[in-house]
N, C-alpha and C positions, 0 to 999 in steps of 0.2 A: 403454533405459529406457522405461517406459508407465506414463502418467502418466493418471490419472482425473480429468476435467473436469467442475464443478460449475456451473450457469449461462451462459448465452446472450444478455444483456445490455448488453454494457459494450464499448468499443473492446480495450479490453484483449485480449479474445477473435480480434480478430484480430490486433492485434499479436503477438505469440504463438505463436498455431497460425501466421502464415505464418515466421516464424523457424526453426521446428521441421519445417514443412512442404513449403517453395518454396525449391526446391536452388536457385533463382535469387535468392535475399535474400542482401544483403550480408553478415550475420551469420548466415545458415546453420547451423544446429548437425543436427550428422549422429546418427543410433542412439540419438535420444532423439522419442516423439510422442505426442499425445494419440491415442488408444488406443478412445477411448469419451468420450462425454456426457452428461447428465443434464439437460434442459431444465430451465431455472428462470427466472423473470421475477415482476416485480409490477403484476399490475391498476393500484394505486393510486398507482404510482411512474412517472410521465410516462418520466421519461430510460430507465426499465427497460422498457415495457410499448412505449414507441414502438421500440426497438433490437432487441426479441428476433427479428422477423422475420427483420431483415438478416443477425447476428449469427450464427444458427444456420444459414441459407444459407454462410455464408462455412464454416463445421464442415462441412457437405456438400459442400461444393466440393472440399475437401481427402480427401474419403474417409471422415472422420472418423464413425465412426456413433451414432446416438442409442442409447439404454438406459433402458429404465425403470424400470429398480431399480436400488439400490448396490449390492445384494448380487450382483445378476448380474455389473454391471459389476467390481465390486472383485477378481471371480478374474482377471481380465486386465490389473488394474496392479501397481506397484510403488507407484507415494505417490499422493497424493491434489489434487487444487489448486481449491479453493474459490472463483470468478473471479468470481459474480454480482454485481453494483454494489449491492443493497440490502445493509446490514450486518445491519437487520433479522433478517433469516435465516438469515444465516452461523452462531449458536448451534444452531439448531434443526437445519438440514443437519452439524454436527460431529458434534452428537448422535447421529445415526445412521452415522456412518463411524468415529468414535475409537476404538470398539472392536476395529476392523480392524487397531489398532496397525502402521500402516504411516505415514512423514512425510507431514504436510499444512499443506502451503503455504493460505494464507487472505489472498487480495486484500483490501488497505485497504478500510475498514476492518475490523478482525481482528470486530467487534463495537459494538451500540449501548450503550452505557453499562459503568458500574465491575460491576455484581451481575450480569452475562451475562459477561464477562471472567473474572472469578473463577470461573465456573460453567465453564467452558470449561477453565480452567488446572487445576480440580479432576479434569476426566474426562481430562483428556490426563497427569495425574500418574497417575490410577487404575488409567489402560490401558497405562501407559507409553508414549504417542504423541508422537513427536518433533511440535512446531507451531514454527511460524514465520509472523511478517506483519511487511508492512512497504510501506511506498511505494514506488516508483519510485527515485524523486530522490533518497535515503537513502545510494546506492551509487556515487552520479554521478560520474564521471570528475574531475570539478573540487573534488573535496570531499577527494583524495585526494592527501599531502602536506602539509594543513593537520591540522598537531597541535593537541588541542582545549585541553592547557593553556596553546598558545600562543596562543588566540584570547580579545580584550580586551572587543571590541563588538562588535554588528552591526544593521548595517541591512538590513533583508531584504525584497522585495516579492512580489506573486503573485496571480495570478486566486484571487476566491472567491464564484464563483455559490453562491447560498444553494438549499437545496432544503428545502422542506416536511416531509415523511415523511424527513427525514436531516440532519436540524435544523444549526447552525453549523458548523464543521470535520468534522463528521463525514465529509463529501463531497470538497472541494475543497480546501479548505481544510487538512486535514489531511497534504497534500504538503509544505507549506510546515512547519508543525510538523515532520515527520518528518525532514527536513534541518538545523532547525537546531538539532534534537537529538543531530545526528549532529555536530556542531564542538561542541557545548555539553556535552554527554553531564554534564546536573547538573540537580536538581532546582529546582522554580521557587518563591522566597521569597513572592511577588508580581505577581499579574498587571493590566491596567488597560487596560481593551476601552473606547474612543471613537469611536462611530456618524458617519460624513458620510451626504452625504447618493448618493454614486456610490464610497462607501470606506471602511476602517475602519481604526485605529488600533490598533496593541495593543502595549503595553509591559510587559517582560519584566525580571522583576529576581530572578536567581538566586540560590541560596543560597552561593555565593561569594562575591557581590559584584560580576559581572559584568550584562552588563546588552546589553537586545537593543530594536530597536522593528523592526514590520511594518508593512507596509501592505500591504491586501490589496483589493484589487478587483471590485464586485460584479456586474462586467459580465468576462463568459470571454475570456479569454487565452490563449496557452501561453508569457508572456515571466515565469520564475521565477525570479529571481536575487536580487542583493543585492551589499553593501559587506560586506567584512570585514578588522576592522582586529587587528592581528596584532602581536605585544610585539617590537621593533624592526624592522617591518619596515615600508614601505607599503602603505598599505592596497590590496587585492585584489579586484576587479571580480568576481562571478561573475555568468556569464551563461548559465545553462543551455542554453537554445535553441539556441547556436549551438554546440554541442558534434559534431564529426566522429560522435563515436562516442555514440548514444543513450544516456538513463538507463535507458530498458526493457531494453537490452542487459545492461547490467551488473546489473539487476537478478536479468536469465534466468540468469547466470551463478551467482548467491549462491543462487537457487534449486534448481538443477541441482547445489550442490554441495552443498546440505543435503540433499538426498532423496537421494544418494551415503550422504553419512558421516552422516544422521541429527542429524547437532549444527549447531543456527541459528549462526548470525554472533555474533549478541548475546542478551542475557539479555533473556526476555517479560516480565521487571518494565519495560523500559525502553518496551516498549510499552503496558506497566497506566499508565506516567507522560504517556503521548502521551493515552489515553483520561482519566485525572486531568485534563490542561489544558481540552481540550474540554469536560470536565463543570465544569469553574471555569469558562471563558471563557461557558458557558452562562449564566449568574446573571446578566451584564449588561443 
């Protein structure tokens, strides 16, 4: 499989290509690699603009070669995978690929706001383009086993550097959303964002009647986990971090198997409801 690479930014880019590319990584996946590139970065976007150098070095390292148009590039894949870290422009690069009607994978976030999602859901219905996005952490090894009508409450924590040009969850933040969407899978009745002054607060009250609180951290981490308490069981540690087997791994895997069979894991309203929260937890 040959997969066309969007953006040059983000660690993501190597995590990734060296899976796909370095018969020496522990999770190696064989007959499947990016194929081609499409530089992309943002002047205005610090974490974009300082990473693109490295980031595209590491694409050249592997063989991997640049392309300056879609359309060149696009006769020599099979899907598509939109990886740049500004969301910003993830609509505007769709735009120019969905009509290629081939699957495309779209790195968190899928998009900025609800009226660019829509915009997006409407041309991949138009063109009939399989989409799919999602975080990392969504598919995590420890998520899996825990049935979500059996889950009562949670406490849930997580790094959440704030960025400027990619305002509240939309960045960091929105890993944490994405997982505990994934044991909750229900719409949210009520939400209630409480500023400290090194951390924030947010309380979750679903339309069930269940009920979640986060804390999220405004200084970067990578310790994501949480308590989750479970109808007769005890309650259940997760701890991402220390997982043998990565969340990117299992990620690569739900990716690699939607660009096979064209059909995502889950329905894209559930991620219209992950962009919903974000634009509520914004108001605070």
């Amino acid at each position: 499989m040959k997969i066309g690479l969007i953006g040059n930014d983000t660690s993501h880019v190597e995590i990734f290509s060296s899976m796909l590319h370095d018969e020496n990584h522990s999770f190696y996946i064989n007959d499947v690699e990016f194929s081609g590139f499409i530089e992309s970065y943002s002047e205005d976007l610090p974490i974009s603009r300082d990473r693109a150098k490295k980031y595209k070095n590491v694409l050249l390292s592997y063989h991997i070669p640049e392309f300056d148009d879609v359309q060149t590039l696009n006769e020599e894949v099979d899907a598509w995978w939109i990886i740049t870290v500004d969301g910003r422009n993830h609509l505007q690069w769709f735009e120019k690929i969905a009509s290629f009607q081939k699957p495309i994978f779209i790195d968190k976030p899928i998009t900025i706001g609800l009226e660019n999602f829509d915009r997006m859901v409407e041309l991949a219905t138009r063109y009939e383009t399989p989409i799919f996005s999602s975080s990392s952490l969504r598919f995590s090894e420890l998520l899996k086993g825990i049935h979500k009508d059996d889950v009562e409450f949670l406490y849930g924590f997580g790094p959440l550097p704030l960025q400027e040009k990619m305002p509240g969850y939309y960045w960091y933040g929105i890993h944490s959303l994405e997982w505990m969407d994934a044991l909750f899978d229900c719409d949210v009745r009520q939400l209630e964002r409480k500023r400290y002054e090194r951390y924030e607060i947010v309380e979750f009250l679903f339309q069930d009647g269940r009920r979640a609180i986060f804390r999220g951290d405004y200084e970067w981490h990578d310790q994501f986990g949480g308590v989750v308490h479970c109808k007769g069981l005890p309650p259940k540690m997760l701890e991402f971090w220390k997982m043998k087997k990565s969340y990117y791994v299992s990620l690569l895997e739900e990716v690699l198997e939607f660009f096979k069979s064209k059909n995502p894991p889950f329905n894209i309203q559930r991620t219209r409801r992950i962009i919903t929260w974000i634009e509520e937890l914004q108001k605070f």
